[in-house]
C-alpha distance (Angstrom), angle and dihedral (degrees) to the residues before:
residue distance angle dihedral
X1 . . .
X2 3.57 . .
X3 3.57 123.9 .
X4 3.78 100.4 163.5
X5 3.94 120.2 28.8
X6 3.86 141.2 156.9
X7 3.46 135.5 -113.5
X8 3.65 125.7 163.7
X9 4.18 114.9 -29.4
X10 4.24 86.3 -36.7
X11 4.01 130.8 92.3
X12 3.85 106.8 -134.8
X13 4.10 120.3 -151.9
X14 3.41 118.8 -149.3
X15 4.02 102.4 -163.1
X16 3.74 95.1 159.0
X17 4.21 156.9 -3.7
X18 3.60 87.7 -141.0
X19 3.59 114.2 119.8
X20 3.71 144.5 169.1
X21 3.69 97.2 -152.6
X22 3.50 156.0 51.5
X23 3.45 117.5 -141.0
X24 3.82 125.2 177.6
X25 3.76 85.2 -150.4
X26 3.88 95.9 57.3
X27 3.86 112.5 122.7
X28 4.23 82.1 -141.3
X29 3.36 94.7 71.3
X30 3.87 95.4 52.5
X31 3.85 108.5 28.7
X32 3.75 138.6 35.1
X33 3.91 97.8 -150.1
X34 3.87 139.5 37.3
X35 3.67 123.6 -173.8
X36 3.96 112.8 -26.0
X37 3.15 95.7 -13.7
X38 3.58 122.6 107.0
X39 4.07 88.5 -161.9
X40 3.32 148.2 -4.2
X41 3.59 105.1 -161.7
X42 3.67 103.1 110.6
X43 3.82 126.2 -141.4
X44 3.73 88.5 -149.4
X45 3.69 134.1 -14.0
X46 4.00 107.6 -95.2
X47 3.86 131.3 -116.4
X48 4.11 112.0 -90.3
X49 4.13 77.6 -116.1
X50 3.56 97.9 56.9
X51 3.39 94.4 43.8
X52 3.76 91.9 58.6
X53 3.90 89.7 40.2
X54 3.43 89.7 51.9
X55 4.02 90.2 51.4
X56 4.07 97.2 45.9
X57 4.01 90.8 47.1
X58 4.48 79.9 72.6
X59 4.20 114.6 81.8
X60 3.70 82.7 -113.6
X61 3.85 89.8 -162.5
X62 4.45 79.3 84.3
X63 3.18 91.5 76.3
X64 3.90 147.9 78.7
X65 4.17 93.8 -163.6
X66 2.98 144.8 -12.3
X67 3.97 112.2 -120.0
X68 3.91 134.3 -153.5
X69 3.18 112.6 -139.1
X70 3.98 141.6 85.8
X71 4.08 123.7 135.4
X72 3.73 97.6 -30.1
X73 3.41 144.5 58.0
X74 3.76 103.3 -92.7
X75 3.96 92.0 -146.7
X76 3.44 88.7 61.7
X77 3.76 80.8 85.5
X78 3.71 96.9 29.0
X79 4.02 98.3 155.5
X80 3.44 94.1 44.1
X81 3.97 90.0 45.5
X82 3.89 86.4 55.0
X83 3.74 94.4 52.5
X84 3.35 97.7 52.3
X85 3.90 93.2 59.8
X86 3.33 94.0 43.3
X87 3.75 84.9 60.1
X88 4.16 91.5 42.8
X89 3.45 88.8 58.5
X90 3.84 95.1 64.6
X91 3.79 82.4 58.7
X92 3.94 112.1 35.1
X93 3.51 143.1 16.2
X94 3.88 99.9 -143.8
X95 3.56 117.2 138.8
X96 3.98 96.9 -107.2
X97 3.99 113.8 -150.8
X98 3.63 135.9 -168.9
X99 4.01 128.6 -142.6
X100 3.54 103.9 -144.8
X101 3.58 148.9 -178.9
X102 4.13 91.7 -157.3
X103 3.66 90.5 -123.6
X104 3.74 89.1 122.9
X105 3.91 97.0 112.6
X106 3.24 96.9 38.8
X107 3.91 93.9 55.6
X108 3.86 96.9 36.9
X109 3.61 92.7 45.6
X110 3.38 90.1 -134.4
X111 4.06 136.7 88.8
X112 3.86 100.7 -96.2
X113 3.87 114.3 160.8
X114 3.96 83.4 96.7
X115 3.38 97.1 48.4
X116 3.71 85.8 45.6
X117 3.87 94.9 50.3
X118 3.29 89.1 53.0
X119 3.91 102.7 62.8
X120 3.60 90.7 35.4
């Protein structure tokens, strides 16, 4: 169970398997793995604080962001999402970005993309 992995020069967070969609295109239909991670398939979603414990325990100097995204929709835990970058930014300066389906509002049932903008 992966919740933090690397692929390229970026460190990927895997907050979820929650997901709105469907798409045919969706690596989690096809694969079990992506980068270093052996699977994303989680066995339950992680804490907010081990998610960001799992993230700081990474040299993040590696890396040119840190990235969103993993077999969920990363809204799907949208407050928790924005609490861990509040928290990153006490510790790095990387541009953080999410990979999204833009289903935020609808799920939070709220307006979020300037809430989002905002903590990324």
């Amino acid at each position: 169970m992966a919740i933090v992995y690397t692929l390229g020069r970026g460190l990927y967070v895997n907050m979820t398997n929650r997901c709105t969609c469907n798409c045919t295109f969706c690596l989690r239909s096809k694969i079990d793995h992506v980068g270093s991670a052996e699977t994303l398939w989680l066995e339950h979603e992680p804490v907010k604080e081990k998610i960001l414990t799992d993230i700081l325990e990474y040299d993040l100097t590696e890396f040119e962001e840190i990235v969103f995204c993993g077999y969920g929709e990363p809204t799907c835990r949208l407050d928790d999402m924005l609490w861990v970058c509040k928290r990153l930014k006490k510790y790095t300066n990387l541009p953080l970005r999410i990979n999204t389906n833009r289903h935020a509002s609808i799920l939070a049932g709220r307006g979020c993309c300037s809430v989002i903008q905002r903590a990324f």
